[in-house]
Structures are given as structure tokens and as C-alpha cells.
C-alpha positions as CSV (number, residue, x, y, z in Angstrom):
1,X,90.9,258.1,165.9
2,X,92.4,257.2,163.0
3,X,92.2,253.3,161.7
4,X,95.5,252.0,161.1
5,X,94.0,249.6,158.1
6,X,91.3,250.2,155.7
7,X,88.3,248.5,156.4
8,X,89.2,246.4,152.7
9,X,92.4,245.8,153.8
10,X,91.0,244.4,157.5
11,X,88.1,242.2,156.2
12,X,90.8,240.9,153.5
13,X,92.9,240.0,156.6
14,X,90.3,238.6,158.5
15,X,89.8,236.0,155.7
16,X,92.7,235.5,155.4
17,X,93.2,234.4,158.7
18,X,90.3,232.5,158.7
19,X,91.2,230.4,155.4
20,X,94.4,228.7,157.1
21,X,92.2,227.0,159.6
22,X,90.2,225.2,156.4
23,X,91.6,222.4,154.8
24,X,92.4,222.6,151.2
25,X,89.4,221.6,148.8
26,X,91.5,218.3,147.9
27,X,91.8,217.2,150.8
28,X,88.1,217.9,152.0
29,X,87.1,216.0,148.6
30,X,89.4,213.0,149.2
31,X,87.5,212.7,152.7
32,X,84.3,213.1,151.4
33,X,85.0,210.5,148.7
34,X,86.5,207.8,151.2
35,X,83.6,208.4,153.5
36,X,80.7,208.2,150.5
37,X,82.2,205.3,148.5
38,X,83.6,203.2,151.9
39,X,84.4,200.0,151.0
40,X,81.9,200.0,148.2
41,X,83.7,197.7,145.0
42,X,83.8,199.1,141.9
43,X,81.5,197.2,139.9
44,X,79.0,199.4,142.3
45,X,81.0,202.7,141.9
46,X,80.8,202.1,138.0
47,X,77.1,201.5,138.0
48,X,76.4,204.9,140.3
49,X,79.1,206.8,139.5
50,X,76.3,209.2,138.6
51,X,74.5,209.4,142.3
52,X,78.2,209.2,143.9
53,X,79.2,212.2,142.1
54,X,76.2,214.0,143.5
55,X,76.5,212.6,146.9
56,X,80.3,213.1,147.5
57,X,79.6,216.8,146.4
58,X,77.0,217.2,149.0
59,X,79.1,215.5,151.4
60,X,82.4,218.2,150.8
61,X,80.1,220.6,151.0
62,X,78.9,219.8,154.3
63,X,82.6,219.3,155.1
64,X,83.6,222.3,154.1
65,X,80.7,224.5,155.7
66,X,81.8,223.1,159.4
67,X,85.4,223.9,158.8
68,X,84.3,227.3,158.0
69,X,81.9,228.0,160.6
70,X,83.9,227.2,163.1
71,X,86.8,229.1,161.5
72,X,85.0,232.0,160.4
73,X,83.4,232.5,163.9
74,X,86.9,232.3,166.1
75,X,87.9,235.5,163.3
76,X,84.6,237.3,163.6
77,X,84.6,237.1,167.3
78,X,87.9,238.5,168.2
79,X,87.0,241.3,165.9
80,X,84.0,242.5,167.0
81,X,84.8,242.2,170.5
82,X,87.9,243.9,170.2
83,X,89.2,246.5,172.8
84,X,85.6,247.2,173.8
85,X,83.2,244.2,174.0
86,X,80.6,247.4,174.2
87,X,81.7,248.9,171.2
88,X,79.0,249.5,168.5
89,X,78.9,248.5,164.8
90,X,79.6,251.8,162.9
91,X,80.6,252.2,159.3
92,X,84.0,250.8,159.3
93,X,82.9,247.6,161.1
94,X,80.0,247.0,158.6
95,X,82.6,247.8,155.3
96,X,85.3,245.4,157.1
97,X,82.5,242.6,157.5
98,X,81.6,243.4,153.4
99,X,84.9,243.3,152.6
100,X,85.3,239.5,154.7
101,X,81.8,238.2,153.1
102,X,82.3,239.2,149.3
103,X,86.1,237.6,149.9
104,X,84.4,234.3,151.7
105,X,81.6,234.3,148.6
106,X,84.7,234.4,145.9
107,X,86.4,231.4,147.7
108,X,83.3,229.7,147.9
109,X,82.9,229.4,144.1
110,X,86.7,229.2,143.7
111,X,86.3,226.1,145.7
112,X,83.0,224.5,144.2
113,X,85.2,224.3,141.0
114,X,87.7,222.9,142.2
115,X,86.2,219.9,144.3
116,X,84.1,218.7,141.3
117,X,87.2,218.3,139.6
118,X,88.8,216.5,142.8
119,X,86.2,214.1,143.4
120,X,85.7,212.8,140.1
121,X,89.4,212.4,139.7
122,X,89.6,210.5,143.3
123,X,86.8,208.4,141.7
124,X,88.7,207.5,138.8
125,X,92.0,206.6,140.8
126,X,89.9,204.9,142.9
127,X,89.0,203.0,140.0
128,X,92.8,202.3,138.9
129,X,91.6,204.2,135.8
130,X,95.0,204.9,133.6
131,X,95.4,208.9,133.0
132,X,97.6,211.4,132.5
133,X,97.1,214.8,135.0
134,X,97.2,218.1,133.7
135,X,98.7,217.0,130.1
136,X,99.9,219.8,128.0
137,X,98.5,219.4,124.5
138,X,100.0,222.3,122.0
139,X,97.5,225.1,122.9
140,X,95.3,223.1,125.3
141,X,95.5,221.5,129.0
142,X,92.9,219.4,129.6
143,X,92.6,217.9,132.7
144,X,93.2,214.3,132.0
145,X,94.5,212.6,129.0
146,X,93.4,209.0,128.6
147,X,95.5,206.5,128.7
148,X,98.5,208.4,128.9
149,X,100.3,211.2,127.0
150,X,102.9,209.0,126.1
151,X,100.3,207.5,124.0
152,X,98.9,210.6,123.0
153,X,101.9,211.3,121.3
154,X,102.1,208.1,119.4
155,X,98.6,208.2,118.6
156,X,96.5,211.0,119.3
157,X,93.3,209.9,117.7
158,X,93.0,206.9,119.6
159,X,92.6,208.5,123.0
160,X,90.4,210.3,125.3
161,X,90.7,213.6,125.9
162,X,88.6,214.5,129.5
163,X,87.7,217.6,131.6
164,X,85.8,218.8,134.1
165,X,84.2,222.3,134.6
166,X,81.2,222.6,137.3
167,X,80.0,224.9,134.8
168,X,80.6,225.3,130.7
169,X,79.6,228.4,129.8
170,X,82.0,229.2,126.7
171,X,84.8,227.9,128.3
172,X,84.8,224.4,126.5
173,X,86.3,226.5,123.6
174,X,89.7,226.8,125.5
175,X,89.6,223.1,125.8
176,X,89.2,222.0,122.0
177,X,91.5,223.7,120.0
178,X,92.8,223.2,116.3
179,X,96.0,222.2,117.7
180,X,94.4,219.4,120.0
181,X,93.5,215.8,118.0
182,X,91.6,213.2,119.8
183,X,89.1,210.1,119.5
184,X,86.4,212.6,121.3
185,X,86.5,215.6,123.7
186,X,84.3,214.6,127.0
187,X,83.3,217.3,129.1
188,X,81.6,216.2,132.5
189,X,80.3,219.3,133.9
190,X,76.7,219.3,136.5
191,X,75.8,222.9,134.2
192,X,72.3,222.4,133.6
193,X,71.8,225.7,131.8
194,X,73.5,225.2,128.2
195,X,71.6,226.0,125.4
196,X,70.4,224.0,122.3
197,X,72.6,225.8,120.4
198,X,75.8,225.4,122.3
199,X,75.5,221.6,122.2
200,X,74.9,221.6,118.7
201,X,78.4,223.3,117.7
202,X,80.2,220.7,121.1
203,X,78.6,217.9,118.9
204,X,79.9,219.6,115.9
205,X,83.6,219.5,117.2
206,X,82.8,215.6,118.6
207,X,82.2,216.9,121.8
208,X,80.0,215.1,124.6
209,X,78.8,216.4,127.5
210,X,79.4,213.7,130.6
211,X,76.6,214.6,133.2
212,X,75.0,213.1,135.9
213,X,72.5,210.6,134.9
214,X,69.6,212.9,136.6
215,X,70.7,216.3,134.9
216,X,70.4,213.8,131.5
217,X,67.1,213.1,132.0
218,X,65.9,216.1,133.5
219,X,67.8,218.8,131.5
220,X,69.3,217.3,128.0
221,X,66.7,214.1,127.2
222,X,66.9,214.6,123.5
223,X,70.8,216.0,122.5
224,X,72.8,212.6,121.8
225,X,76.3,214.0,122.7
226,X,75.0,214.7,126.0
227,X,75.6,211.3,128.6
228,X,75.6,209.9,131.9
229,X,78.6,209.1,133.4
230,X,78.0,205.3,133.3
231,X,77.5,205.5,129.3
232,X,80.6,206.9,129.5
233,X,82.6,204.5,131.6
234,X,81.0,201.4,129.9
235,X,80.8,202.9,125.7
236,X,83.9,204.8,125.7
237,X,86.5,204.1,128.9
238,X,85.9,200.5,129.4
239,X,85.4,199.6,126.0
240,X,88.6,200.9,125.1
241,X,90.9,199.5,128.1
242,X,91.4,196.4,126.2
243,X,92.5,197.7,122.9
244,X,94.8,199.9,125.1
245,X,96.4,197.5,126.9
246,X,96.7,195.4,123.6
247,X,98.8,198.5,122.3
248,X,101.1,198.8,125.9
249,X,99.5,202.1,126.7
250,X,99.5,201.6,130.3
């Protein structure tokens, strides 16, 4: 008998079917936020943004792996039982399943991005934080400009360029370009793999890490660019609110 779909092609589908029944990662992250941070005020959230970061993380995560149990499971099911219950797992039923895990594994990491970015943004808005989404700076995107890009464009140097990638890698480049001015470039990332070498050319471009206080101490101790979140909130974002508002930026 000849299969109708490839065994790709079917374990492709099978996700695909699967993924509808998952909620997006922001809205799993805005639930994990709401139920982590409660009705906790934010003199609290400011002074353990650090642990809430990690905590709201752990809780999408969990979030995210019941959505997909039970939705995987419902796809899974129906496919191996179909036509015959009896019906034994031969070579196109074990490239089909491949096919289903290796696309479940890419969404997986597709996702962990993502929901770091979501939750710390939620955290900031939760915050009443001023920022500017997905500004488009010459040749760069950052996630957030700070205050505003309205300000940005009257005075570049006097804001706060932020973004957030779960991991740096090289990819910090793309970020802070010639064409992109700035007070500083803040990266907040949980990457505790980057060498001594690649923080020395960030610090070199006025680049600071942003990191969990516990990756800080346990990873980067000794590089001075590299900070907790609440050094960053209370040295750099707070600090500059009131000049900002002085100016009308937000």
C-alpha cells in the first residue's frame, strides 16, 4: 500500500495540528507573570526583579509543558491507533514520530526565546515603565527604546537602548550598529556561557550585560559591564526617570 503523505510531510501535520491547541507564548507568559507577581507592589518587583524573572520563566514553562502534553497526546493517539488499533510500529510510523519530535524540539527553543522577551516586557509594563516596542533605529531594531523614540530622535544619546536575547552568542552585533547612538546598549540575556573576551569588546562598545543577580555572581563576578537587573533599574532606569520627565519625554 502506498502512503498518500510522506512520513515528513505527516509528522509536520501532526504538529501542526497539535500547535493550534497551545496558547501563544505571550499569552502563556502574561499568565505566568500575573500568577508569580499577584498583587505583589512594585517596590517588591523592583527589589526581585532578578528571582521573578527566573520564577515566571519556570512557571511558563510549566504552563507551557501541560498545554502540550495534553495536546500532543490527543495528536499522537489518533495516529497510532488509526485504522487498526493492532497495527505495529514499522518504519514510516517511527520516521513520521521523528519528523513530529525534531518539529516539537524547534518550537520549543523558538518559544524559550520568545517568552523571556515577554515576561520581562510584562514586568516592565507592569511597572508603568515608559518604552518604545520594536523601535526602528537606522540599521538596528532593538527591542525597546527608552523613554520613547520620539525622544530618541531629539536626543539619541540621552536614552536607553534595551534588548533581550535568552542567549548572546554573536548576535549582540546586530543590535549595536554604527548607525545606532545611545547613552548605553543593555543586553539582559540568562546566557551564562559568554567568554571573557566577548564582554570585553560589549564593554568596549558601552555595552552591559543585564542578568539575573544569581548568574552575576555565579558566572560573571569580576566583568563590570555585566549587572543584575536591580542595578539596572535603580543606576540607569530609575535614575534617569526624573531627568526624563523634566525634558517631556513621556
Amino acid at each position: 500500500m502506498t502512503e498518500i503523505m510522506s512520513a515528513t510531510e505527516m509528522g509536520r501535520k501532526m504538529f501542526a495540528s497539535a500547535s493550534v491547541e497551545i496558547p501563544k507564548a505571550k499569552v502563556i507568559s502574561l499568565e505566568a507573570t500575573k500568577t508569580m507577581l499577584g498583587t505583589k507592589n512594585a517596590e517588591f518587583i523592583k527589589s526581585n526583579f532578578s528571582k521573578l524573572v527566573e520564577d515566571v520563566q519556570n512557571e511558563a514553562y510549566s504552563l507551557y509543558r501541560q498545554h502540550q502534553e495534553a495536546a500532543c497526546s490527543k495528536v499522537l493517539e489518533a495516529f497510532l491507533s488509526r485504522n487498526d488499533p493492532s497495527r505495529e510500529i514499522g518504519e514510516y510510523e517511527f520516521k513520521t514520530l521523528n519528523s513530529f519530535f525534531l518539529s516539537l524540539s524547534q518550537s520549543r527553543k523558538t518559544r524559550a526565546g520568545s517568552t523571556f522577551e515577554d515576561i520581562v516586557t510584562s514586568i516592565f509594563e507592569i511597572l508603568e515603565y515608559p518604552f518604545t516596542a520594536q523601535p526602528d533605529l537606522n540599521e538596528s531594531k532593538p527591542d525597546y527604546v527608552i523613554p520613547s523614540l520620539e525622544y530618541y530622535k531629539k536626543f539619541a544619546a540621552d536614552c536607553i537602548i534595551f534588548t533581550c536575547k535568552r542567549t548572546l552568542r554573536e548576535r549582540w552585533r546586530q543590535i549595536v550598529t554604527e548607525g545606532t547612538s545611545g547613552k548605553a546598549f543593555f543586553l539582559a540575556t540568562i546566557d551564562e556561557k559568554l567568554s571573557e573576551a566577548e564582554l570585553s569588546r560589549m564593554k568596549d562598545r558601552s555595552v552591559y550585560v543585564v542578568v539575573p543577580e544569581r548568574i552575576k555572581k555565579e558566572f560573571y563576578p569580576a566583568n563590570p559591564n555585566v549587572i543584575p537587573f536591580e542595578e539596572f533599574l535603580l543606576d540607569h532606569l530609575d535614575a534617569a526617570l526624573p531627568r526624563w520627565k523634566r525634558a517631556g519625554a513621556y
